[in-house]
N, C-alpha and C positions, 0 to 999 in steps of 0.2 A: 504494500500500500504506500502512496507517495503522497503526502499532504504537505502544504502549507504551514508556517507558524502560525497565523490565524484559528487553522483548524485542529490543533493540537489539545487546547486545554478541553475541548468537545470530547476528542477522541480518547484522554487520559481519565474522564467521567464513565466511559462506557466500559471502560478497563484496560488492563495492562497488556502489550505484545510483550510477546519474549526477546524481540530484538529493534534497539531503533538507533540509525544512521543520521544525523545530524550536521549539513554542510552548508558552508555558506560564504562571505565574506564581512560578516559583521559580527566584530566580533561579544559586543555585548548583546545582541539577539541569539548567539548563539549560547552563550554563557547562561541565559536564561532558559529558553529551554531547555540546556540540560536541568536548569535550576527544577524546574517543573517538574521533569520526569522524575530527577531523583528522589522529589517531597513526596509524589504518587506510590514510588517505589516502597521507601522507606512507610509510609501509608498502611502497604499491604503487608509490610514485615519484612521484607527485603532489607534487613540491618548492619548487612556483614558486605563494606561496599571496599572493591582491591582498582587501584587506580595502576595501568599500564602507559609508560610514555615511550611511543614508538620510535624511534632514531633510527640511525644507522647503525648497523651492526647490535640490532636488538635481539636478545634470545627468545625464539619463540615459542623452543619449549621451555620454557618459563612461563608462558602462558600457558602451552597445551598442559602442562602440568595441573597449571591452578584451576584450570579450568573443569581435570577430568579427577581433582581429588575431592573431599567431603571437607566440608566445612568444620572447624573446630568450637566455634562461637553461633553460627548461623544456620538453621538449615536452608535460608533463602540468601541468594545470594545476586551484588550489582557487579557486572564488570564492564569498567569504564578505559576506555581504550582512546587513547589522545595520541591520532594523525594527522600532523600538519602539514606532510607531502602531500596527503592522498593517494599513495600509494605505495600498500606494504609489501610488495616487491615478492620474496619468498615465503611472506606468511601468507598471502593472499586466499591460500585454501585453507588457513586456520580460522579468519577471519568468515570466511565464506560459512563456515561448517557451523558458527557459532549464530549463525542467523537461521540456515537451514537445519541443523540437528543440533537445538542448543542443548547447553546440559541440564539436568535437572533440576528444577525450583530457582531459576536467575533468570536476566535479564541484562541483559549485552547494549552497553552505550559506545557507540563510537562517533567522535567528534573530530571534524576536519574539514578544510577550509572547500571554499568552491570549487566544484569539481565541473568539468567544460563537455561535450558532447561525450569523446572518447574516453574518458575518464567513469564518466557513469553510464558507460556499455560493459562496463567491465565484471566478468563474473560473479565478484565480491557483492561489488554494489548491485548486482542483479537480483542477489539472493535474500537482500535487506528489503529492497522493492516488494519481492512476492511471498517471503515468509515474515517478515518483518513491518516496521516502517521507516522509510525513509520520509526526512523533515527536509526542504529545502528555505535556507534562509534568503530572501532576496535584498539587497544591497535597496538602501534608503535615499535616494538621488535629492539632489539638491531642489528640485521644483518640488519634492515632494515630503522632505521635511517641514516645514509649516506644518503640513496635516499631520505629520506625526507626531510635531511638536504640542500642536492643540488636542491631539488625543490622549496624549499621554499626560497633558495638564489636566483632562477629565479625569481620570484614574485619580491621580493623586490631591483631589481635588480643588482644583483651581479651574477658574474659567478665566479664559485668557484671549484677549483680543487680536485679531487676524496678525494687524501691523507690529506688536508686540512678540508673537509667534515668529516673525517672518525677523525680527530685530534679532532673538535668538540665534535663529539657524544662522546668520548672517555670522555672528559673532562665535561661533563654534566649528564652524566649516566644515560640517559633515560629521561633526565628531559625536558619535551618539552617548557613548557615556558623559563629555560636557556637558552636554543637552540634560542629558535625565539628572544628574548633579544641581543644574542651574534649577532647576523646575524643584526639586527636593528643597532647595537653600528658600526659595520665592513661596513653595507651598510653608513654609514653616514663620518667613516674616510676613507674608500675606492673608493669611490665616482663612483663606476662604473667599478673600476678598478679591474682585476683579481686577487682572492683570493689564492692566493699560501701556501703551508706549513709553509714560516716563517712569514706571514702576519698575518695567524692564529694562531702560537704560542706571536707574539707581542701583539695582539690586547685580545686574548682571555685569561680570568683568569681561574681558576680552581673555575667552577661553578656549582657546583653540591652541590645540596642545599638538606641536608637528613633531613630527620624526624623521631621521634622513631618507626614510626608503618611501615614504613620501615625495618628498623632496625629489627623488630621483626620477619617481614615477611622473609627478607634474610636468618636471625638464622633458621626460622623454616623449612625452603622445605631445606635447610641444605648445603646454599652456605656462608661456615665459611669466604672465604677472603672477597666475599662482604659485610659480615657483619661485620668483623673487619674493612675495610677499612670506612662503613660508623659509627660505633660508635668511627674509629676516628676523623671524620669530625664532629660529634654531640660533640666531648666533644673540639673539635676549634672552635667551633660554640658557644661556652660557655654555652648547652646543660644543664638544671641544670639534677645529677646522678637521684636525687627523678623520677623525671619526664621518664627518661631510663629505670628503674626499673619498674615501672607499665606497662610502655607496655611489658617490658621483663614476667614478671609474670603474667598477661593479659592472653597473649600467653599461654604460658604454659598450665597454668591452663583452657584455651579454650580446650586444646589436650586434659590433662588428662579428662575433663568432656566427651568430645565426645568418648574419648575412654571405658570410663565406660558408657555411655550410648552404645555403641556396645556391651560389653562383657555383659550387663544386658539385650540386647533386646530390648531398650524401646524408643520410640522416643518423650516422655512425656518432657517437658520443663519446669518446676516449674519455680519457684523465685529462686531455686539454682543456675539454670544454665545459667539465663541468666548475672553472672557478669562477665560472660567471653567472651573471642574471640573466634565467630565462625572460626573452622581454617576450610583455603582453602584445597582444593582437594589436594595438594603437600605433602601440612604440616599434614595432617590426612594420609595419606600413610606411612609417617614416624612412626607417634604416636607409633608403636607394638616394636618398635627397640628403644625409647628413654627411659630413666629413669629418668621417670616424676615426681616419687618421689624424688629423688637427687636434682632432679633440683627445685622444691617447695622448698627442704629442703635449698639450697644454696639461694634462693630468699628469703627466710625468714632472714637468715645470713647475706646478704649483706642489709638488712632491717635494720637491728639493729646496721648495721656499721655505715650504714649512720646518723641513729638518734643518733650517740655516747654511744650507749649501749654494744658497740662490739669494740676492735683495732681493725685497718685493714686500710687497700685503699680502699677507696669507689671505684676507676676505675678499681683496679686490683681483688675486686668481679665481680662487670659489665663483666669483660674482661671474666674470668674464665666461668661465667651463659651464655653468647653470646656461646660462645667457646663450652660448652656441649648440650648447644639447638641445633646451628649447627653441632654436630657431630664430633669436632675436638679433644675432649678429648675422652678417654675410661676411663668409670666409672664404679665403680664398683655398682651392684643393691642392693638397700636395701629394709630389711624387713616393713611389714606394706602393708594394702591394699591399701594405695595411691602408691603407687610403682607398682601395677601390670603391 
């Protein structure tokens, strides 16, 4: 069964599956519904809860173990299984088996980020769909935060005016835990009382809370002012540059790989390529129009600034490398094959 977050708290009234998949890219909707499932869980006596965090080079009979022994404390048991590749690679039939033939008196949680057409064709996740349920979280988009902004002031209850809602989202940028924080702080000084524009400009701070792979991400689908705007909030933030920098060249160096594996043909993934960032569908559309070489070559430069090998401004390389990943500067192309 594949539902919605909407249609979850319905589905956990009418009772418990034995297994449910949980993916998305948000990460406090997702955080909640597992919140849900586990209070349901625990609910029905499921008290004896073993939390799995998948990596690389995880043992998975460590799991098959826990999975196929008894309980010492419980005879109902949660097993929560935290995947943030999305793809358990060799455990894939453990994984599979614990939705199709789960074990006795439990209930199988696994959580992990959004998974793209080919991902959830995959036998694992096939088996959560039709013995299980899979939850899909959908990503909260900026025209549509307002309404979840004012929805979620109903819950907690405040009624809150459009222009007000719309001040929020503005001042959180997406960021949903902000969001539900700022609305907690305003339901506790407002006390029921209607939310107005200056109540919202009083109460709420400028909370948008960025990270570099943000940062990276805005540079590369090649939205320049978001990206200036949050590498100026990372370096308020007292952001150390080092730290800036590797996701900046992370990035980068994700495109040039993917894009030399296109113009080569090959979809072979050595030990070369995996020290980069896989880029999203936005940021790989760009890849044929950027000068990927330039920008290695200035990611190197701003490298050497920082470790005092180079004069320079550490922020005003930062600034320049943001600026040509998003598209803001025209540069000129240089020779060499990392440049193609």
């Amino acid at each position: 069964m594949r539902l919605s977050l909407e249609q979850l708290p319905e589905s956990l009234k009418k009772g418990l599956a034995s297994a449910y998949l949980v993916t998305g890219d948000e990460p406090l909707l997702i955080g909640e519904a597992a919140d849900a499932i586990r209070a349901a869980a625990r609910a029905a006596g499921y008290a004896d809860r073993l939390v799995f965090f998948i990596e690389r080079g995880f043992d998975w009979d460590e799991l098959r173990s826990a999975t196929q022994s008894l309980s010492l404390f419980s005879t109902r048991r949660l097993f929560e299984l935290r995947l943030p590749s999305g793809k358990p690679d060799k455990g894939a039939a453990v994984v599979a088996a614990l939705a199709s033939d789960p074990p006795p008196d439990s209930i199988t949680l696994v959580l992990t980020d959004k998974l793209d057409k080919k991902a959830g064709e995959a036998p694992w996740v096939q088996a959560f769909q039709q013995k299980g349920v899979w939850i899909t979280v959908k990503a909260v988009g900026a025209a549509e935060l307002p309404g979840w902004i004012t929805a979620r002031a109903k819950r907690a209850g405040l009624t809150i005016e459009p222009a007000a809602a719309q001040l929020i989202a503005d001042r959180v940028e997406g960021n949903l835990l902000a969001a539900k924080q700022e609305l907690e702080k305003l339901s506790l000084q407002r006390e029921g009382a209607i939310v107005d524009v200056a109540a919202a400009m009083q109460a709420v701070g400028d909370s948008a809370r960025y990270n570099v792979y943000q940062l990276a991400e805005a540079a590369s689908v090649g939205d320049a002012a978001r990206a200036m705007h949050i590498l100026a909030g990372l370096r308020g933030e007292g952001v150390e540059p080092t730290l800036i920098l590797w996701a900046l060249a992370r990035e980068v160096r994700g495109l040039w790989q993917a894009r030399e594996r296109n113009r080569l043909r090959s979809n072979e993934r050595g030990s070369q390529w995996n020290l980069a960032s896989p880029p999203s569908p936005r940021s790989l559309a760009r890849a044929a129009t950027l000068p990927l070489g330039r920008l290695l070559a200035e990611a190197a430069e701003a490298d050497r600034i920082l470790k005092g090998m180079q004069s320079g401004n550490p922020w005003t390389a930062l600034t320049g490398l943001v600026a040509g990943l998003a598209g803001a500067l025209h540069q000129r192309p240089v020779s060499g094959r990392v440049a193609r």
